[in-house]
C-alpha positions in Angstrom: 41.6 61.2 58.3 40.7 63.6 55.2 40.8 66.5 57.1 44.8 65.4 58.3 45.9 64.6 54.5 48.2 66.8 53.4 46.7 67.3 49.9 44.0 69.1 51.6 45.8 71.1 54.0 48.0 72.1 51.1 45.3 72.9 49.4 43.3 75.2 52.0 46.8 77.1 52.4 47.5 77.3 49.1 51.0 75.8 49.0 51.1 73.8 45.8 48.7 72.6 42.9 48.5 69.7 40.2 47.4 70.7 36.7 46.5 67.5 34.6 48.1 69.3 31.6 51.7 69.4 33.4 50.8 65.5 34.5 50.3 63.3 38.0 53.1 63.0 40.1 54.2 67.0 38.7 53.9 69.4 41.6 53.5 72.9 41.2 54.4 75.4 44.0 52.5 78.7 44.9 54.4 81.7 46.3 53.4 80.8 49.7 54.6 76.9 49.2 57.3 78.0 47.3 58.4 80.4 50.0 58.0 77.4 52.9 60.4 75.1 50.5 63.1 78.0 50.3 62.9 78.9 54.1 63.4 75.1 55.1 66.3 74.2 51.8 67.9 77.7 53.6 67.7 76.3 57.1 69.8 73.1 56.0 72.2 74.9 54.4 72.8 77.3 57.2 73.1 74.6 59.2 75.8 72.9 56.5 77.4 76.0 55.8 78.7 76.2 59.7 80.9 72.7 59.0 82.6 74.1 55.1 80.5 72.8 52.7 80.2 74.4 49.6 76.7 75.1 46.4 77.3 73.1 43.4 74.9 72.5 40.5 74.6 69.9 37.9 72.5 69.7 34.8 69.4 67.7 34.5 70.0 65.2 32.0 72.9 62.8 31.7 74.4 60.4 28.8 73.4 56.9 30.0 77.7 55.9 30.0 77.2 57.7 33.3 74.6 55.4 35.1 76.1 52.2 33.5 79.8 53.2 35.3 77.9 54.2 38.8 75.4 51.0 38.8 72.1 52.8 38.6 71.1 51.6 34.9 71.1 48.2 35.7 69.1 48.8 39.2 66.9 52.1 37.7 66.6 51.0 34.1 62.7 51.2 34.2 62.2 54.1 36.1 64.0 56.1 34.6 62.6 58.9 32.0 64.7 58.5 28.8 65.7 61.0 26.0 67.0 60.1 22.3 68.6 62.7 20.5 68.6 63.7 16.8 71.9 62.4 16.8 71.1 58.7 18.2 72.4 59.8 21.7 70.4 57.7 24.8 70.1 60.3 27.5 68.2 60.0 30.7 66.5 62.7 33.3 68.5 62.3 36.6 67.1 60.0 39.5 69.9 61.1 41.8 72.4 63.1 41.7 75.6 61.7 42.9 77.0 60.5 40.1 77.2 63.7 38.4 78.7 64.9 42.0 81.4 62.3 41.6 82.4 64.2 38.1 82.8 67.2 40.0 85.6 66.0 42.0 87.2 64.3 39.2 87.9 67.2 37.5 91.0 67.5 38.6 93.5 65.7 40.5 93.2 66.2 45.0 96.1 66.2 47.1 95.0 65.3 51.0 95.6 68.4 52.3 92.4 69.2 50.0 90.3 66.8 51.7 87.3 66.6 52.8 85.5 68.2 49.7 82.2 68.6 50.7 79.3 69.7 48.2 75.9 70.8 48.5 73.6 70.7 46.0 69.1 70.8 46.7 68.0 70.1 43.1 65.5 68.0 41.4 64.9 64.3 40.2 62.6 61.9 38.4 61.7 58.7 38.2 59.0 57.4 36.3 56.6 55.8 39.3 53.5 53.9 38.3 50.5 55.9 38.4 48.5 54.0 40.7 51.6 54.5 43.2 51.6 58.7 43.4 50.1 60.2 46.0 50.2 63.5 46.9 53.3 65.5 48.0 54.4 61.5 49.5 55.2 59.6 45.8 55.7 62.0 43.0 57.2 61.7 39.9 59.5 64.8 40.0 60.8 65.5 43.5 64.0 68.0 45.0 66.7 66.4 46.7 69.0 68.4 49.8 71.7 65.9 48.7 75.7 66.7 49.5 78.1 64.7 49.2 80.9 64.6 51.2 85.0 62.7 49.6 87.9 62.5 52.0 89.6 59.3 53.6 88.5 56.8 55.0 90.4 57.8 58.2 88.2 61.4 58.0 84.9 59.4 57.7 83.8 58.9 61.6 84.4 62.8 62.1 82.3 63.8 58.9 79.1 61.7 59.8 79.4 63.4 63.1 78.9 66.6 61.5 75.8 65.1 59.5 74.3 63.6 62.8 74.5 67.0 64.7 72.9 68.7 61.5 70.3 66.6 61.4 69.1 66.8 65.0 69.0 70.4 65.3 67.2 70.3 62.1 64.5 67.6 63.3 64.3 68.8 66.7 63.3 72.2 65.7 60.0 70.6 64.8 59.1 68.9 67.8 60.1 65.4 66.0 61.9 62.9 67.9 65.0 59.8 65.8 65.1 56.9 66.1 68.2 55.1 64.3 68.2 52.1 61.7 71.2 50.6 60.7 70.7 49.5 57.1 72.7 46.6 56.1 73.1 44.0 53.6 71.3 41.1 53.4 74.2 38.3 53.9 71.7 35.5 52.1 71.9 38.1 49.0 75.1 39.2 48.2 74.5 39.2 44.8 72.3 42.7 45.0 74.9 45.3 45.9 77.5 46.0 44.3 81.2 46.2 45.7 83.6 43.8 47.6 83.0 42.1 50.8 86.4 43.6 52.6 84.8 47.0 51.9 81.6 46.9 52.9 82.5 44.8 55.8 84.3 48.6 57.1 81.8 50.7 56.2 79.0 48.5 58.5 81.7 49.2 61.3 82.0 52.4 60.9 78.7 53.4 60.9 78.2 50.9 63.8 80.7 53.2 65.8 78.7 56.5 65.1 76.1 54.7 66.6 77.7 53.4 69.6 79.5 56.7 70.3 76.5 58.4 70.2 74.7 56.1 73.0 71.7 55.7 70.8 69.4 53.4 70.5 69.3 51.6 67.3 68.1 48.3 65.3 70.2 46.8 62.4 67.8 46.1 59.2 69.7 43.7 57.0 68.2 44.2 53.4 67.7 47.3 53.9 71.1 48.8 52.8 71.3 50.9 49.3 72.6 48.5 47.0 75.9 50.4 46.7 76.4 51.1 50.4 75.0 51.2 53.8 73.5 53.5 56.1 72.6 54.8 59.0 68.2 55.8 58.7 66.5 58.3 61.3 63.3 57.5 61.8 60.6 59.7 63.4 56.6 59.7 64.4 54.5 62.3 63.7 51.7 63.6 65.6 49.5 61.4 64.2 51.6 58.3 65.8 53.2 57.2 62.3 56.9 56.4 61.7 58.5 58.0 58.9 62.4 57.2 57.7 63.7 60.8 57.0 67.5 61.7 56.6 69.5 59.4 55.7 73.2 59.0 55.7 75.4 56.5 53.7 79.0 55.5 53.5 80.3 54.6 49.7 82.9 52.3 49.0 81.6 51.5 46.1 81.1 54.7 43.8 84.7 55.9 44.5 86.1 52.6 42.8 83.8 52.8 40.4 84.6 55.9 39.2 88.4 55.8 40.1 88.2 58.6 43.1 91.3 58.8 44.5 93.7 61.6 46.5 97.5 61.9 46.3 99.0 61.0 50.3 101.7 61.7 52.3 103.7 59.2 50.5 103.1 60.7 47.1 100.5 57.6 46.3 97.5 57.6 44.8 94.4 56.5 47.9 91.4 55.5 47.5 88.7 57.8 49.0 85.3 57.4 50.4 81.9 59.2 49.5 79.3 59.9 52.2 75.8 60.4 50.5 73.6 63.0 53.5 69.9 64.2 53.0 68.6 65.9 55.8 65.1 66.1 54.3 65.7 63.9 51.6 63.1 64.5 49.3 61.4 68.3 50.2 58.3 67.2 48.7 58.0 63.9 50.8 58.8 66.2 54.0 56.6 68.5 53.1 53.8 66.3 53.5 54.8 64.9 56.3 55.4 68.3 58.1 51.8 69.3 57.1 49.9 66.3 58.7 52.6 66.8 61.5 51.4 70.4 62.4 48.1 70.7 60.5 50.1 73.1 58.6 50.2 75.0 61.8 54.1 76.2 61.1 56.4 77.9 63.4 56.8 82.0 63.0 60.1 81.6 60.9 58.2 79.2 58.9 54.8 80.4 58.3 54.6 82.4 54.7 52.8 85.2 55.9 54.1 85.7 59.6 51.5 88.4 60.6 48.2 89.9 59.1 47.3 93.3 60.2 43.7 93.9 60.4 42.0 97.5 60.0 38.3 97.4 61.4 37.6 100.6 59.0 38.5 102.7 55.7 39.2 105.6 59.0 42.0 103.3 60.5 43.6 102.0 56.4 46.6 104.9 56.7 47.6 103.8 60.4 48.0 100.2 60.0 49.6 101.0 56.3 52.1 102.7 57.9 52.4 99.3 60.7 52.8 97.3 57.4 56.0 99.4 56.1 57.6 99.5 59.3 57.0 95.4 59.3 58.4 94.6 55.9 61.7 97.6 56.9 62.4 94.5 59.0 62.2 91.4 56.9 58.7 90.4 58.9 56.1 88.6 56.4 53.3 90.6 56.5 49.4 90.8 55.0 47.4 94.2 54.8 43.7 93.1 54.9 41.7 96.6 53.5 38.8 94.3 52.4 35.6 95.5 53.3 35.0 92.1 55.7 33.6 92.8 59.1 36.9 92.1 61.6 35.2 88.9 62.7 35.1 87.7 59.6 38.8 89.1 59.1 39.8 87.1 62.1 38.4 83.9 61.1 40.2 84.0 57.9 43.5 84.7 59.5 43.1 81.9 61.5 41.7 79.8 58.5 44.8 80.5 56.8 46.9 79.3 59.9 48.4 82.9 60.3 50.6 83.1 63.8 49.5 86.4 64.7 46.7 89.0 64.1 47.3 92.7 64.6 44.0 94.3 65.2 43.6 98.5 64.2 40.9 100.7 65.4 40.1 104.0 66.7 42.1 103.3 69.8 44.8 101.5 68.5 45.8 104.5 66.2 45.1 107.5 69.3 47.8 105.5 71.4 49.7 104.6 68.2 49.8 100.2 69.1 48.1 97.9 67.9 45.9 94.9 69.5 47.9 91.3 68.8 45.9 88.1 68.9 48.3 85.0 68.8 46.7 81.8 66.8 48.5 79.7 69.9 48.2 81.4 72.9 44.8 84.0 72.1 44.6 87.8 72.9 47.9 88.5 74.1 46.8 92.9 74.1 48.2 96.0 73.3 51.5 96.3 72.2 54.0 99.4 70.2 55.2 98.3 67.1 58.9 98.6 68.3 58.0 96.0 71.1 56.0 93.6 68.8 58.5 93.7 66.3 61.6 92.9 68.8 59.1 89.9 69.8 58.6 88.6 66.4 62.8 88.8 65.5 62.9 86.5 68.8 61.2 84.3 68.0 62.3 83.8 64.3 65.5 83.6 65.6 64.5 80.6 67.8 63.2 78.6 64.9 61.0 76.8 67.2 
């Protein structure tokens, strides 16, 4: 299974490092990584973008009054990195962000008509995980969330985690990955481990038991496995390699909004109490990450890949041709590598397809009399001549597809 983890894969594409000066569990991200990470974080937000939500961003640190009003310092308290101040001040690294979310809506006073707010917001956490439980890309210590947050009424909550459920199986299906649905529950033999009434949490479980039954899916109810502040509705998948993964999640809040006094003037002129849905499509992009690498092999899609095309001059004669080929690549947003090495083109080839490239463009003394080039797909082989105008309509395509 060596050859499937994703530490090598990453590794053999260059996508992201550890340095033992920076720490375990403290990834760092290459160009190429860094450019897969931004092109998946933008896919999720065009997909959020279409149903009104809107970027915000939150600082890094928070005083510890924060976590003891939301719940977390009781339940996080040792994994949590800490800062003291000069001044005697206990501040802590974030392990989530929607507490700080919650202080964004607060700022000011919401009518109804101004509901839903929905925010946005792919930023990192920490936690301080044991050493012996890191691994990889799977368990780190610092880790990005695509969190959002979504307040309105509890009326508006079944059309909201609609929106969530479409965005999340466009998003998994353009990967070839199949959900399945866990209802996460409480444990009724615990009660004592979540926080919140009974009433309330009996309406969220029904609610979310309704998006599942209006959605015909299949689905098993996991008591236990509910947050501790809410419960929610998990999408499982299995990768290639036959493994099941839980990936987005989605999760109704009674509890944080009386916590922190979330409310919203109604018709009547009265103060409501709203509801906060928590939504992570990827949840944490490093944990996807890994599991989209020993999913594909780190074989991505076009729109994916970090270098979409490499073009391939067999001589010094054929360098100003397939220059040009590059320029007229990159005039249109196309991800492309000029290889003027002095490698034979086999050994040209068999780097591009090392490096999991989707297509080759191969230049000689033909190629640049009939001004085309010779394309080689890493899926489907020698696919032939082609002029650029052609084989760049193609490429757009199939971007476009995001399959």
């Amino acid at each position: 299974m060596e050859d499937k983890d994703h530490k090598k894969i990453g590794k053999e594409l260059d996508l992201f490092t550890f340095s033992d000066l920076i720490g375990p569990g403290l990834p760092l991200w290459t160009p190429k990584g860094t450019m897969v990470r931004h092109l998946l974080d933008d896919f999720v937000w065009e997909l959020r973008r279409k149903y009104g939500y809107q970027k915000v961003e939150i600082p890094h640190i928070t005083k510890k009054d924060l976590y003891e009003m939301s719940g977390h310092w009781d339940k996080f308290e040792d994994d949590l990195f800490r800062i003291s101040t000069r001044e005697g001040h206990e501040f802590a690294l974030k392990p989530m962000n929607c507490p700080h979310h919650t202080q964004i809506y607060a700022r000011h006073p919401h009518s109804y008509r101004d509901l839903p707010q929905r925010y946005a917001n792919t930023t990192t956490c920490y936690r301080d995980e044991q050493s012996g439980e890191l691994n990889g890309l799977s368990r780190t210590r610092a880790f990005a969330q695509d969190d959002a947050h979504v307040f309105c009424r509890i009326e508006q909550a079944k059309d909201e985690i609609q929106k969530i459920w479409e965005i999340v199986h466009v998003f998994y299906e353009s990967f070839g990955l199949n959900l399945e649905l866990r209802l996460s529950l409480r444990d009724p033999s615990t009660p004592e481990k979540y926080l919140g009434n009974q009433e309330l949490w009996d309406k969220a479980e029904k609610i979310l038991r309704g998006i599942a039954g209006k959605n015909k899916t299949k689905y098993v109810e996991a008591p236990g496995e509910a947050a501790f502040y809410a419960p929610k509705l998990d999408f499982m998948t299995k990768d290639s390699l036959g493994r099941e993964w839980q990936v987005a999640t989605i999760q109704l809040d009674v509890n944080m909004p009386e916590r922190f006094d979330l409310t919203c003037v109604n018709e009547r002129g009265d103060k409501e109490r709203i509801v906060m849905i928590h939504a992570a499509i990827m949840g944490s992009l490093e944990r996807f990450m890994s599991i989209l690498l020993e999913h594909t092999q780190g074989t991505f899609p076009l729109w994916l890949s970090p270098i979409q095309v490499k073009i391939l001059p067999i001589g010094e004669a054929h360098f100003e041709y397939a220059k040009n080929v590059f320029e007229k690549l990159k005039a249109e947003n196309i991800r492309a590598e000029l290889d003027v090495s002095d490698e034979t083109l086999g050994k040209k080839i068999r780097n591009t397809k090392t490096e999991k490239v989707p297509y080759a463009l191969v230049i000689g003394d033909k190629e640049v009399a009939d001004e085309k080039v010779t394309v080689e797909s890493r899926d489907n082989g020698k696919l032939g001549e082609s002029v650029i105008k052609d084989l760049i309509d193609k490429l757009k395509a199939e971007i476009k597809e995001k399959k």
